[in-house]
Backbone as ProteinMPNN parsed JSONL, in Angstrom:
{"seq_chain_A": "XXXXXXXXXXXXXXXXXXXXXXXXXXXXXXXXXXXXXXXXXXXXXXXXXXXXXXXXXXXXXXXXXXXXXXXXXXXXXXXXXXXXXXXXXXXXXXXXXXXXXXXXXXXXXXXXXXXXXXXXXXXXXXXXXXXXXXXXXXXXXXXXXXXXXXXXXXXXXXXXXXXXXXXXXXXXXXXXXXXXXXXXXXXXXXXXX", "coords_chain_A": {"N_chain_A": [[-159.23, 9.523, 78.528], [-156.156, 10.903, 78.175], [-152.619, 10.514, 78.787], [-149.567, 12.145, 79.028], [-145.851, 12.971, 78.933], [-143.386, 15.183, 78.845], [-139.67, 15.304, 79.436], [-136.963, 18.042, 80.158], [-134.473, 17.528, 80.772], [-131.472, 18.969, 82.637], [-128.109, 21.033, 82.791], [-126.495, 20.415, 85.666], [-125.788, 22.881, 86.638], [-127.611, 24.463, 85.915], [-129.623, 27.413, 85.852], [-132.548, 27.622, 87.577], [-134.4, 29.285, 87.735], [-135.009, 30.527, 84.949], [-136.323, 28.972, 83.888], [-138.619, 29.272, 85.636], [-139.265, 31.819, 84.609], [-140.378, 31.363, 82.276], [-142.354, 29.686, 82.186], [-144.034, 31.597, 83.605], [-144.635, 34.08, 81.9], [-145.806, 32.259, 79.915], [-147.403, 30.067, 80.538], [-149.878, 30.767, 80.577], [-150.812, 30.364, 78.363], [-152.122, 28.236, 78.218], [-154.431, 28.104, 79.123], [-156.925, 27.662, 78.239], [-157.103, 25.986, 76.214], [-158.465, 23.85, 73.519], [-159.149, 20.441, 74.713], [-157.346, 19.982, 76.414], [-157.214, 18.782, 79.755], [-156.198, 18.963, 81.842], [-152.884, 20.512, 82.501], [-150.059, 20.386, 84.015], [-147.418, 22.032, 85.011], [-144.678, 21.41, 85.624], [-141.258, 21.28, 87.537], [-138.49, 20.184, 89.002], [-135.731, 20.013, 90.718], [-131.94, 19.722, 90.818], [-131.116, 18.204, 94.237], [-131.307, 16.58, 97.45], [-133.809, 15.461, 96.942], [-133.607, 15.061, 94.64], [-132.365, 13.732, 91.317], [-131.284, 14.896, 89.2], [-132.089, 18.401, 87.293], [-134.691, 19.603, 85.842], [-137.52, 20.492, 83.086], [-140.241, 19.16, 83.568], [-143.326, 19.225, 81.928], [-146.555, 16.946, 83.08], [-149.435, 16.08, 81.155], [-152.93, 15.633, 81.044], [-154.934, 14.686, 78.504], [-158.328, 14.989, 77.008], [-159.149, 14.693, 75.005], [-158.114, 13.115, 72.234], [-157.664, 14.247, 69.887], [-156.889, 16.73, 71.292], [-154.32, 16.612, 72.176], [-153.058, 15.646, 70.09], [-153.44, 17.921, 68.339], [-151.803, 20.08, 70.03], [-149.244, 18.547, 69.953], [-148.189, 19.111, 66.984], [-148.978, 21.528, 66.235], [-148.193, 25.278, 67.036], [-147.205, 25.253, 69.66], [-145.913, 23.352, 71.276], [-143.811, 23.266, 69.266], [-142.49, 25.611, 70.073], [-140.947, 24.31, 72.474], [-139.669, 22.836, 71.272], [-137.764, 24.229, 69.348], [-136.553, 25.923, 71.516], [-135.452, 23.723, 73.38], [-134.704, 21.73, 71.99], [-135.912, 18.682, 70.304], [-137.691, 16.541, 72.657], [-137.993, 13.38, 74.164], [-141.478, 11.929, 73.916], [-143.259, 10.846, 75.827], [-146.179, 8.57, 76.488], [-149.182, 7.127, 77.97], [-152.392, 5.663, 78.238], [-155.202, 6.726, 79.825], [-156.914, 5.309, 83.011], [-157.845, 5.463, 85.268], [-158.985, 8.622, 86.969], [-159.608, 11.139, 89.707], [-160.952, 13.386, 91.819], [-159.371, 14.948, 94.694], [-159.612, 15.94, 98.197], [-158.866, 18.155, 98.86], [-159.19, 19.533, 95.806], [-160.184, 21.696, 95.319], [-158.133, 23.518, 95.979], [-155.205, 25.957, 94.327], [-152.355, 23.581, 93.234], [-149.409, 22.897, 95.093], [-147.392, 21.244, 94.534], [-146.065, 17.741, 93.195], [-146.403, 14.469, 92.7], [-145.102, 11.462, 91.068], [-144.867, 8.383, 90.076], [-143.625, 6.128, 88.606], [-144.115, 2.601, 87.4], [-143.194, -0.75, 86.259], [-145.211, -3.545, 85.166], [-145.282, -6.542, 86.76], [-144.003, -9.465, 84.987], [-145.25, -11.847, 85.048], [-147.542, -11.893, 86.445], [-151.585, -11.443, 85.815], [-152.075, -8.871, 84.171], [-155.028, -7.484, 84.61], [-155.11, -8.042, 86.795], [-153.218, -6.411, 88.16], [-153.58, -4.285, 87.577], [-155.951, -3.946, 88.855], [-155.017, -3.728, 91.455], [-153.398, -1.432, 91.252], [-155.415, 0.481, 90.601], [-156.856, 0.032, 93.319], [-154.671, 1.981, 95.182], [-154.695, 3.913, 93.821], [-157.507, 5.141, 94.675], [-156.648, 5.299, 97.248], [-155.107, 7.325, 97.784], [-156.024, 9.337, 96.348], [-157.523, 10.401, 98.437], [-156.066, 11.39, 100.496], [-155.107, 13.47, 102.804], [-154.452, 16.471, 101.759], [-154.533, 16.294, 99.193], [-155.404, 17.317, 95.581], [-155.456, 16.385, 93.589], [-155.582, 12.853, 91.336], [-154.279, 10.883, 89.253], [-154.429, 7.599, 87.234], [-152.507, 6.088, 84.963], [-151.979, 3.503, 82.267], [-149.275, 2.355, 79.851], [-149.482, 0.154, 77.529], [-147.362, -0.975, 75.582], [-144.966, -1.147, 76.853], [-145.909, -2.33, 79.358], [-146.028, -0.418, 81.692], [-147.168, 1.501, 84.763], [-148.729, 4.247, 85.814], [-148.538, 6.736, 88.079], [-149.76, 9.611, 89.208], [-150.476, 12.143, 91.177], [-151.55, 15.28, 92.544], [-151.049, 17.765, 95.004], [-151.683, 19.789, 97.297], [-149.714, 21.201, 99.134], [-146.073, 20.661, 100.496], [-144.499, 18.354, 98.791], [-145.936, 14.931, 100.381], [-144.876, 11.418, 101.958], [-144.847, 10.279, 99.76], [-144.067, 7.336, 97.339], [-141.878, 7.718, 94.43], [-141.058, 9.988, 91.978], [-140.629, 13.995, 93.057], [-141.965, 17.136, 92.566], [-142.059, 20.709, 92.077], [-145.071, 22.789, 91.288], [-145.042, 24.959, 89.207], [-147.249, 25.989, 87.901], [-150.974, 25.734, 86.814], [-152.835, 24.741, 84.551], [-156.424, 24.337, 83.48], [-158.546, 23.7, 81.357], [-160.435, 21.682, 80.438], [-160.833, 20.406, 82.546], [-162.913, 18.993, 84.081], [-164.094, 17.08, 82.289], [-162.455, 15.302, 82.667], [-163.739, 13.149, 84.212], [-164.482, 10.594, 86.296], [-163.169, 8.41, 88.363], [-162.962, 4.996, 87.336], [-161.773, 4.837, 83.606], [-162.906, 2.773, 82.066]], "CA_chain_A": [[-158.14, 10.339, 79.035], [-154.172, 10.258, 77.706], [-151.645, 11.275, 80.165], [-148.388, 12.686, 78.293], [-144.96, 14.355, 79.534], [-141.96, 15.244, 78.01], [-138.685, 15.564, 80.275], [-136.039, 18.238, 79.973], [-133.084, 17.376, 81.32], [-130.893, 20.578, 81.671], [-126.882, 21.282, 83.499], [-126.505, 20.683, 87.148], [-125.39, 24.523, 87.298], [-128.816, 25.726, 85.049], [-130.364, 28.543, 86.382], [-134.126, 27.317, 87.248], [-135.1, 30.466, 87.209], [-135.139, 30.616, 83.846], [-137.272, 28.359, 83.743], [-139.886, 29.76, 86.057], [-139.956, 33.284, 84.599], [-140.45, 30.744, 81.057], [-143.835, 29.708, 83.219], [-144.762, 32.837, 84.4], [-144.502, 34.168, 81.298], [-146.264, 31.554, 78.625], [-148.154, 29.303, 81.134], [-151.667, 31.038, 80.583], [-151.573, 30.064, 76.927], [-152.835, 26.695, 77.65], [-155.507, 27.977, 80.376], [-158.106, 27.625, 77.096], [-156.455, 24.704, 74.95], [-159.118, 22.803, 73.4], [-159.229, 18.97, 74.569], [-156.811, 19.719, 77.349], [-158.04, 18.456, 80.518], [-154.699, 19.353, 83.288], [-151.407, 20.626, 82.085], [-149.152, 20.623, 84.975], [-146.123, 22.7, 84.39], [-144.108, 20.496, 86.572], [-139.613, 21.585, 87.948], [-137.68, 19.477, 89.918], [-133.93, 20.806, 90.775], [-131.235, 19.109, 91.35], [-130.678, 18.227, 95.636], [-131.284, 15.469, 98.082], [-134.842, 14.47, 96.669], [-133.88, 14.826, 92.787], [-130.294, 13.315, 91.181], [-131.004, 15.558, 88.152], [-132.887, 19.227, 87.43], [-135.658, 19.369, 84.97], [-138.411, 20.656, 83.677], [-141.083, 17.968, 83.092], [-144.739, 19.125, 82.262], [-147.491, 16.63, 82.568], [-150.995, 16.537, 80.383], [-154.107, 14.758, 81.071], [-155.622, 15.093, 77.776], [-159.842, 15.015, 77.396], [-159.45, 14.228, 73.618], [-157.021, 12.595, 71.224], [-157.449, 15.335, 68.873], [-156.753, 17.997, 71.546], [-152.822, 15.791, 72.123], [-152.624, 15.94, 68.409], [-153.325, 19.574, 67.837], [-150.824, 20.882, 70.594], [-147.913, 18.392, 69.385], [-148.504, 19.178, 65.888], [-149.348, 22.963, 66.402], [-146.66, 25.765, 67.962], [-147.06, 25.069, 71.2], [-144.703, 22.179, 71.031], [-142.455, 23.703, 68.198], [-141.393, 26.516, 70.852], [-140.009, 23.485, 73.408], [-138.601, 21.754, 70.433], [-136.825, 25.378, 69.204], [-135.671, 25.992, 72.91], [-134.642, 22.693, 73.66], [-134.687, 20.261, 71.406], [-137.202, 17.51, 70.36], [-137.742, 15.531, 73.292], [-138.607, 11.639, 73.747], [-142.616, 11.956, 74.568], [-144.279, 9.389, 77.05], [-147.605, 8.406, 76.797], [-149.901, 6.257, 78.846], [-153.781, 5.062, 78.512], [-155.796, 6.616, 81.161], [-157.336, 4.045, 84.033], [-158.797, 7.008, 86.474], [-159.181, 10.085, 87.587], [-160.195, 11.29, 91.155], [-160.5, 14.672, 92.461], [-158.85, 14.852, 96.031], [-160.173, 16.264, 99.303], [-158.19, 19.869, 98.437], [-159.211, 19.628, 94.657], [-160.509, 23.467, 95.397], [-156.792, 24.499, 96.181], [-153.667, 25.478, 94.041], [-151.168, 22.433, 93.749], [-147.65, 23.012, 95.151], [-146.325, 19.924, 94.061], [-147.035, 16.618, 92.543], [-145.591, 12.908, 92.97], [-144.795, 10.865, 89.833], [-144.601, 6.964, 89.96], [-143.611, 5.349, 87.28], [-143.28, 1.408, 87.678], [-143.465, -1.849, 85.714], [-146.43, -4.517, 85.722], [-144.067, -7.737, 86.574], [-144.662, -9.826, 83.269], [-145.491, -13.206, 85.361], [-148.667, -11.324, 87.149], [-151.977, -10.856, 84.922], [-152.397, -7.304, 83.618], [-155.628, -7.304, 85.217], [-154.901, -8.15, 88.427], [-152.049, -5.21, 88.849], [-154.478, -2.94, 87.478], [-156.903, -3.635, 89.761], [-154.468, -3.317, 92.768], [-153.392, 0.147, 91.189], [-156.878, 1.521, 91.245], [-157.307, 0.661, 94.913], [-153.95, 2.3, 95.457], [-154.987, 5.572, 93.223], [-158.265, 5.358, 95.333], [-155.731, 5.738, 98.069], [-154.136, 8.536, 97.445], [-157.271, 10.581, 95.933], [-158.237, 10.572, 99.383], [-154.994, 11.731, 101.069], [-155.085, 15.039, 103.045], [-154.083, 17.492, 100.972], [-154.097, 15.641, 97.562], [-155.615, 17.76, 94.971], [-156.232, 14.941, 92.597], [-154.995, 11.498, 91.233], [-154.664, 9.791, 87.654], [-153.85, 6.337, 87.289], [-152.687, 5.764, 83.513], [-150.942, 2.744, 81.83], [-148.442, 1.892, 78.915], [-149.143, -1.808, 77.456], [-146.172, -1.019, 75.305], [-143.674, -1.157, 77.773], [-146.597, -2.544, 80.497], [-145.59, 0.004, 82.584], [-148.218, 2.116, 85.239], [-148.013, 5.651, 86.062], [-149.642, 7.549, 89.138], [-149.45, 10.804, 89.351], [-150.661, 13.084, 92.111], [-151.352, 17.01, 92.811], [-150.626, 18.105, 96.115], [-151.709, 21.238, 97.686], [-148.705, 21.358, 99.856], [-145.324, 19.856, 100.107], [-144.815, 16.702, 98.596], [-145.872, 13.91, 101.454], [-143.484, 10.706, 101.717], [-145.121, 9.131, 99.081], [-142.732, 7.376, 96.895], [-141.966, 8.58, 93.425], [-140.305, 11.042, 91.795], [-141.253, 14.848, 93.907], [-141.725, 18.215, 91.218], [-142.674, 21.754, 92.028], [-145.821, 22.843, 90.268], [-145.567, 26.117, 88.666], [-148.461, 26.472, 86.997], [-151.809, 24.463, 86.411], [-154.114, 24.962, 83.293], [-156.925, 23.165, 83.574], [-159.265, 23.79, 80.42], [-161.402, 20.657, 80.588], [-160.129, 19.235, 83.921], [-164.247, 18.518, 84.345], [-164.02, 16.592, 81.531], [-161.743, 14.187, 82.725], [-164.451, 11.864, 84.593], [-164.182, 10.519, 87.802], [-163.32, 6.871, 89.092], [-162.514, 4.242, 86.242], [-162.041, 5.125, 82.396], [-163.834, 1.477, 81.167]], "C_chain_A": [[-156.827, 9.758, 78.532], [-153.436, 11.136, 78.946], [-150.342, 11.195, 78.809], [-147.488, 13.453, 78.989], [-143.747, 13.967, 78.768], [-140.957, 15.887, 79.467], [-137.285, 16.208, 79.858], [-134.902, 18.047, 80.826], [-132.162, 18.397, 81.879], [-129.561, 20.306, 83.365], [-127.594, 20.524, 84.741], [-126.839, 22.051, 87.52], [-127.128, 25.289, 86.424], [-129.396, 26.604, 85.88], [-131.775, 28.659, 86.272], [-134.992, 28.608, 87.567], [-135.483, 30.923, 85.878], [-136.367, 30.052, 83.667], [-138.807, 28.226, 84.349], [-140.561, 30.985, 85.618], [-140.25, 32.79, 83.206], [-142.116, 30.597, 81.24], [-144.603, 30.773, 83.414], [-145.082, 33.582, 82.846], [-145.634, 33.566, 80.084], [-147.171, 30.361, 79.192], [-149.86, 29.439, 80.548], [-152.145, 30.929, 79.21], [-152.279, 29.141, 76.958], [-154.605, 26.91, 78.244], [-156.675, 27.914, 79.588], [-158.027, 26.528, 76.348], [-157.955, 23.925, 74.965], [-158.627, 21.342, 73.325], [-157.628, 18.718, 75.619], [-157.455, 19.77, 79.221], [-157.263, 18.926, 81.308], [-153.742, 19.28, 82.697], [-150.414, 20.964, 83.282], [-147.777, 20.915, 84.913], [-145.012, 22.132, 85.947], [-142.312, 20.759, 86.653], [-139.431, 20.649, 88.913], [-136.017, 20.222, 89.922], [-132.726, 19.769, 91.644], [-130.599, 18.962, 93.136], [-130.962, 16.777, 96.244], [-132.387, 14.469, 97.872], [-134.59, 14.262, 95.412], [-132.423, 14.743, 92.016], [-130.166, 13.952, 89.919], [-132.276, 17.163, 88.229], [-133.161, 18.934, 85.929], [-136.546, 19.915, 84.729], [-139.376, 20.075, 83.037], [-143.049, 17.983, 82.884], [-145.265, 18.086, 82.039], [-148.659, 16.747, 82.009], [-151.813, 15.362, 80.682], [-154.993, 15.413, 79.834], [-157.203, 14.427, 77.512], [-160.072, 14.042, 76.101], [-158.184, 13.88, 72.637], [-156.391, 14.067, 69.975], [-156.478, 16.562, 69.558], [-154.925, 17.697, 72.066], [-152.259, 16.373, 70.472], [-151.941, 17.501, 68.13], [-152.201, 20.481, 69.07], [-149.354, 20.088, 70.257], [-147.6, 18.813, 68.371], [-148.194, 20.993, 65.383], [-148.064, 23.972, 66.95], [-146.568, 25.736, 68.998], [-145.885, 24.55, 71.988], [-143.694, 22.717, 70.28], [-141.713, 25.085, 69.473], [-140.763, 25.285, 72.245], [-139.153, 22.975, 72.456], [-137.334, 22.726, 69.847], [-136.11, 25.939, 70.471], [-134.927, 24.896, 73.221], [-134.317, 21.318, 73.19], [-135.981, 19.613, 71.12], [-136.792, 16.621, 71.55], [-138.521, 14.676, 73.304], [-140.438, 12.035, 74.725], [-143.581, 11.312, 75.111], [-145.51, 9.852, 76.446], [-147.893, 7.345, 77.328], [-151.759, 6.669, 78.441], [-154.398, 5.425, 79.772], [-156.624, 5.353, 81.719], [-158.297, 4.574, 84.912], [-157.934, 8.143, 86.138], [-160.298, 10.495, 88.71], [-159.546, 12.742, 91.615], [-159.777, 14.161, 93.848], [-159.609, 15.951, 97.062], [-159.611, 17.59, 99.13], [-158.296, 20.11, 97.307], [-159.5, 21.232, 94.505], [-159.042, 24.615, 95.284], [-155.805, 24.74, 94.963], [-153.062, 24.425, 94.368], [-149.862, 23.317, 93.994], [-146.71, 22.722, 94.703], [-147.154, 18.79, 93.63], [-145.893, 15.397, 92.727], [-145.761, 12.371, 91.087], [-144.629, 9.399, 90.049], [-144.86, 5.881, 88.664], [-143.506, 3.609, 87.413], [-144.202, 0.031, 86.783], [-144.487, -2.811, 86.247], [-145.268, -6.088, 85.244], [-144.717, -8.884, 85.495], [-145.349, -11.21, 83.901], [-146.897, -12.672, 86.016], [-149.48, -10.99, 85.303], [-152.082, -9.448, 85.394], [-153.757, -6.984, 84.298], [-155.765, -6.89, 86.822], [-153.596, -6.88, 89.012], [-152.652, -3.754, 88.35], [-155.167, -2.594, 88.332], [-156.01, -3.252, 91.165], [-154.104, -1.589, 92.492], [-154.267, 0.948, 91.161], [-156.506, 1.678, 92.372], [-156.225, 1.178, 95.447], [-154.357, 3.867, 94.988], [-156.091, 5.905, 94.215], [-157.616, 5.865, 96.532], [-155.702, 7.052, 98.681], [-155.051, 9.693, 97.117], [-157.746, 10.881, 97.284], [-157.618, 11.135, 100.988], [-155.37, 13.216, 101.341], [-154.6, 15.425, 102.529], [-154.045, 16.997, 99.287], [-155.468, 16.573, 96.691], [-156.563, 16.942, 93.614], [-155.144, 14.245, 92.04], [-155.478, 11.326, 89.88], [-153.539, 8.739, 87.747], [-153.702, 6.344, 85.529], [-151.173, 4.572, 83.252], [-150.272, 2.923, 80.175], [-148.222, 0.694, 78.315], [-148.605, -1.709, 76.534], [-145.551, -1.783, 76.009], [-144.199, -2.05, 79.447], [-146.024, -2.209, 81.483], [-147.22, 0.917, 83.196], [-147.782, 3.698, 85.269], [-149.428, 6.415, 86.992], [-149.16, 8.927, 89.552], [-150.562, 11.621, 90.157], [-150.115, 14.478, 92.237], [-151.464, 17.024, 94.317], [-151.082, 19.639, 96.1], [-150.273, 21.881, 98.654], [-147.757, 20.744, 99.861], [-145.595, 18.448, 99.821], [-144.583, 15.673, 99.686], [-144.719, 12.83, 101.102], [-144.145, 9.548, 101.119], [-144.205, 8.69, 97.615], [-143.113, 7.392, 95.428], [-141.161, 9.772, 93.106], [-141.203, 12.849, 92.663], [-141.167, 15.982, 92.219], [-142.674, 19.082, 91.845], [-143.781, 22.088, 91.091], [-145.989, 24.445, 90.307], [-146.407, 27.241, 88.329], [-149.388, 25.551, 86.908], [-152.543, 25.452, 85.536], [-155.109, 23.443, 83.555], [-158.631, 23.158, 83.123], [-160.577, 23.238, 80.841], [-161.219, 19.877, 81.908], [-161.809, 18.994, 84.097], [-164.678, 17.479, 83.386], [-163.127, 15.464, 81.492], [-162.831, 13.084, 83.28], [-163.788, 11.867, 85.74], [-164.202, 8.931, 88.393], [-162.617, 6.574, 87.464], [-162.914, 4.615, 84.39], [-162.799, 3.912, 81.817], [-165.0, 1.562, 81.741]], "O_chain_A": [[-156.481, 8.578, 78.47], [-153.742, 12.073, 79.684], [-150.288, 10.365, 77.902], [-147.869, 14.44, 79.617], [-143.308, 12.924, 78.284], [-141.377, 16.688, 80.302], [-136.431, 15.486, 79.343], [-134.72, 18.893, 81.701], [-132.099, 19.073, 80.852], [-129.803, 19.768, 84.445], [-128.762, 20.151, 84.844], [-127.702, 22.443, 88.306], [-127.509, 26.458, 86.489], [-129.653, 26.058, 86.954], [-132.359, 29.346, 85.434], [-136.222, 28.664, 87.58], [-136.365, 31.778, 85.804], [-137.365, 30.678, 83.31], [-139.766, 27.56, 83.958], [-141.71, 31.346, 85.873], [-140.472, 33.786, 82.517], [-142.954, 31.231, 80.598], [-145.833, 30.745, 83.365], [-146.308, 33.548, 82.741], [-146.255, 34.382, 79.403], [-147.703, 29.65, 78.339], [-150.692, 28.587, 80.237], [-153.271, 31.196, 78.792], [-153.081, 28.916, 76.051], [-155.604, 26.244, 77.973], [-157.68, 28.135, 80.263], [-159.058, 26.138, 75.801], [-158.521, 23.501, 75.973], [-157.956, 20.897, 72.394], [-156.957, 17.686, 75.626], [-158.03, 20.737, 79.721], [-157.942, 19.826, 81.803], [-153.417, 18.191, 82.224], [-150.036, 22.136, 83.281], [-146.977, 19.993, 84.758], [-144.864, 22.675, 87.042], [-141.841, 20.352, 85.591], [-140.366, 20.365, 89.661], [-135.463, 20.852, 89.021], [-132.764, 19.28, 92.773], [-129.588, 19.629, 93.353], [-130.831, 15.817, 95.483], [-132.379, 13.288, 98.217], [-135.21, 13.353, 94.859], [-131.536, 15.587, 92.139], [-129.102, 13.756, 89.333], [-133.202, 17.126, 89.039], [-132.457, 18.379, 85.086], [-137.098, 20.275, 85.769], [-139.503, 20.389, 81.853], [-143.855, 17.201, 83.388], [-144.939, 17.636, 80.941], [-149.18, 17.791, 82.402], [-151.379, 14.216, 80.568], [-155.656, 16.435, 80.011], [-157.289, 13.245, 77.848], [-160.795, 13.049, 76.025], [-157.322, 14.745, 72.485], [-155.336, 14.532, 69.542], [-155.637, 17.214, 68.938], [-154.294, 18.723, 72.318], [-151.427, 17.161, 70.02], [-150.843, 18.004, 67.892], [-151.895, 21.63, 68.751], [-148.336, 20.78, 70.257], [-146.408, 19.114, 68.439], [-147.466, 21.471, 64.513], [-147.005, 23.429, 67.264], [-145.6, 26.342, 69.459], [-145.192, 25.014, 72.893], [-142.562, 22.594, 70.749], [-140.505, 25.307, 69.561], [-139.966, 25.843, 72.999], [-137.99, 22.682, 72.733], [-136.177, 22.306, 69.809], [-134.992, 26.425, 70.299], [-133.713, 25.051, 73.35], [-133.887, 20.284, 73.7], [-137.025, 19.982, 71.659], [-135.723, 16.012, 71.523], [-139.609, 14.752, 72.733], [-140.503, 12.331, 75.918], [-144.746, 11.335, 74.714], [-145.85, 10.964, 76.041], [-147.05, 6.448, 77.306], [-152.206, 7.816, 78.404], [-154.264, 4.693, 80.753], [-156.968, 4.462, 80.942], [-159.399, 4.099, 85.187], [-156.922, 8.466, 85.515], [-161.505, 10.262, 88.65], [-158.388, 13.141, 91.741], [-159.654, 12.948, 94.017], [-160.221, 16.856, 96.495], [-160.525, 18.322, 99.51], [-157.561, 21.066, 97.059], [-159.013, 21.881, 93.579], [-158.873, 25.753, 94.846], [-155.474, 23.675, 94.443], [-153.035, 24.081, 95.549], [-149.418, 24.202, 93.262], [-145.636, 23.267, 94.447], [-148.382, 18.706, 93.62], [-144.683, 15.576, 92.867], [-146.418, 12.902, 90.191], [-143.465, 9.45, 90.447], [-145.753, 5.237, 88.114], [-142.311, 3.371, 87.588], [-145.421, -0.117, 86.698], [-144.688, -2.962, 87.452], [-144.766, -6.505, 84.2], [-145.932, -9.004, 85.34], [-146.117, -11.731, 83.092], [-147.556, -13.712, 86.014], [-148.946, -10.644, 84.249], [-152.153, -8.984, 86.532], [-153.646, -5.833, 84.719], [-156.213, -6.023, 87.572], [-153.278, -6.671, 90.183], [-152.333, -2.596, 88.619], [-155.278, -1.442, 88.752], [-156.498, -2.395, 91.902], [-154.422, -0.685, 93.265], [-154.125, 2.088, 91.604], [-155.999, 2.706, 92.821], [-156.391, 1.024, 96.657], [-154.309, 4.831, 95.752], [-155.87, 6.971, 94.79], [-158.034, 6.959, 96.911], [-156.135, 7.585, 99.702], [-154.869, 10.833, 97.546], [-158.543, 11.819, 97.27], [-158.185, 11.274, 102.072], [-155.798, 14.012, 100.506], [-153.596, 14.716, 102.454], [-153.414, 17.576, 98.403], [-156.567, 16.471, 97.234], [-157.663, 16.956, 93.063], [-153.99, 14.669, 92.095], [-156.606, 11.516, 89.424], [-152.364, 8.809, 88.105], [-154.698, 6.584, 84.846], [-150.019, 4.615, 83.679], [-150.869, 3.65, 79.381], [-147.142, 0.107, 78.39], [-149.173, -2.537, 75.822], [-145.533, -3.006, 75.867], [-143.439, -2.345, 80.369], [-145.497, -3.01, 82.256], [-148.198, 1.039, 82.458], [-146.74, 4.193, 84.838], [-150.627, 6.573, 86.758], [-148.151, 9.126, 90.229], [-151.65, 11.686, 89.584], [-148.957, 14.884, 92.14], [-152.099, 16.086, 94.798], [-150.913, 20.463, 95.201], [-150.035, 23.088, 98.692], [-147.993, 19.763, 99.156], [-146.421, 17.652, 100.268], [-143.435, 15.404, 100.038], [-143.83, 13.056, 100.281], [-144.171, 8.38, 101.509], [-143.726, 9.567, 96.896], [-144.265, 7.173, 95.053], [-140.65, 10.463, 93.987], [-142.424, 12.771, 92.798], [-140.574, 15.726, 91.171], [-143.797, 18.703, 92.178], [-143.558, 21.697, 89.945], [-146.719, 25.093, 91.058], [-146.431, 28.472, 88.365], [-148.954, 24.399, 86.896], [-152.779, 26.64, 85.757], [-154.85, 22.251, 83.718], [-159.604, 22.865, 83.817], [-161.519, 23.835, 81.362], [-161.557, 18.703, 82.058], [-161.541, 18.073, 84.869], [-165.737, 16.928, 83.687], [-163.003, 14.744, 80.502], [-162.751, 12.007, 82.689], [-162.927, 12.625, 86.187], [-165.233, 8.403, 88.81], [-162.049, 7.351, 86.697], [-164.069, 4.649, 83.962], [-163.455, 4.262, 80.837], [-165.917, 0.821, 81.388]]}, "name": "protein", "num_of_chains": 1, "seq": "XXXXXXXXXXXXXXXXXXXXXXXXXXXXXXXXXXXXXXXXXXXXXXXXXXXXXXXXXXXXXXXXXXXXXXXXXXXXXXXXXXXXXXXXXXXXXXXXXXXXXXXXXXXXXXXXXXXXXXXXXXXXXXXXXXXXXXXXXXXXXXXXXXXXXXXXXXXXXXXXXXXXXXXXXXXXXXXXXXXXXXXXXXXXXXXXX"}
């Protein structure tokens, strides 16, 4: 599994509507993508939980190739002709865990991005972030959980679907649009090693 998101940025004043009838609209191209496992068409808007509006899909991809062929391909060239080339994260999946509402629509989704402190082994903050993703996969209403790292930057990243508002788990919060979710059976279940 790769986890991938690109983050637009956009005004204070933008009109996120735009950006949902963009969704509504061009979402159901992916609902087939070969070697995409969960594309989460992910908004946040600027207010008291979010200090900027955005709109930030994540990807849990199944296959390297199937990353490739949608950056590569037009999929990507219509975000990069709307808004630019943006800077594109990636992370090393770790897990994946359905959640106790995996049956439902998501609402929303959590985001936690955070550094593995350089004096701690890499092991040992992995293993605490499993039993933390284990957590969370198991949270009323949670939809499902991926744990993926960055030993670039040895940073983590946990990301959670939500069937309902986002709980007060900490992290960035993001409306979910839209889900495609091709191969999402194909992601596996528990630890990628």
């Amino acid at each position: 599994m790769h986890a991938m998101q690109y983050e637009i940025t956009l005004p204070a004043d933008y009109d996120m509507d735009i950006i949902r009838d963009r969704v509504a609209k061009r979402g159901h191209l992916l609902d087939t993508f070969p070697g995409l496992g969960i594309k989460a068409y992910l908004m946040r808007e600027r207010d008291e939980d979010s200090p900027v509006s955005q709109y930030a899909p994540l990807y849990l991809w199944t296959t390297p190739e199937g990353m490739n062929s949608f950056l590569w391909g037009p999929g990507f060239q219509g975000i990069v002709q709307d808004f630019g080339r943006p800077e594109v994260q990636h992370w090393t999946g770790l897990s994946y865990e359905e959640g106790p509402a995996s049956a439902a629509l998501p609402r929303s989704a959590t985001r936690l991005r955070s550094p593995m402190p350089p004096s701690a082994a890499p092991a040992d903050v992995v293993g605490a972030a499993l039993e933390e993703s284990r957590r969370l996969a198991k949270a009323p209403g949670a939809v499902a959980t991926a744990l993926a790292a960055d030993p670039r930057h040895w940073e983590l990243l946990h990301f959670t679907l939500w069937e309902h508002t986002v709980p007060q788990e900490a992290g960035d919060r993001y409306e979910v649009l839209h889900l495609s979710g091709p191969e999402r059976e194909r992601l596996g279940t528990g630890r990628q090693w």
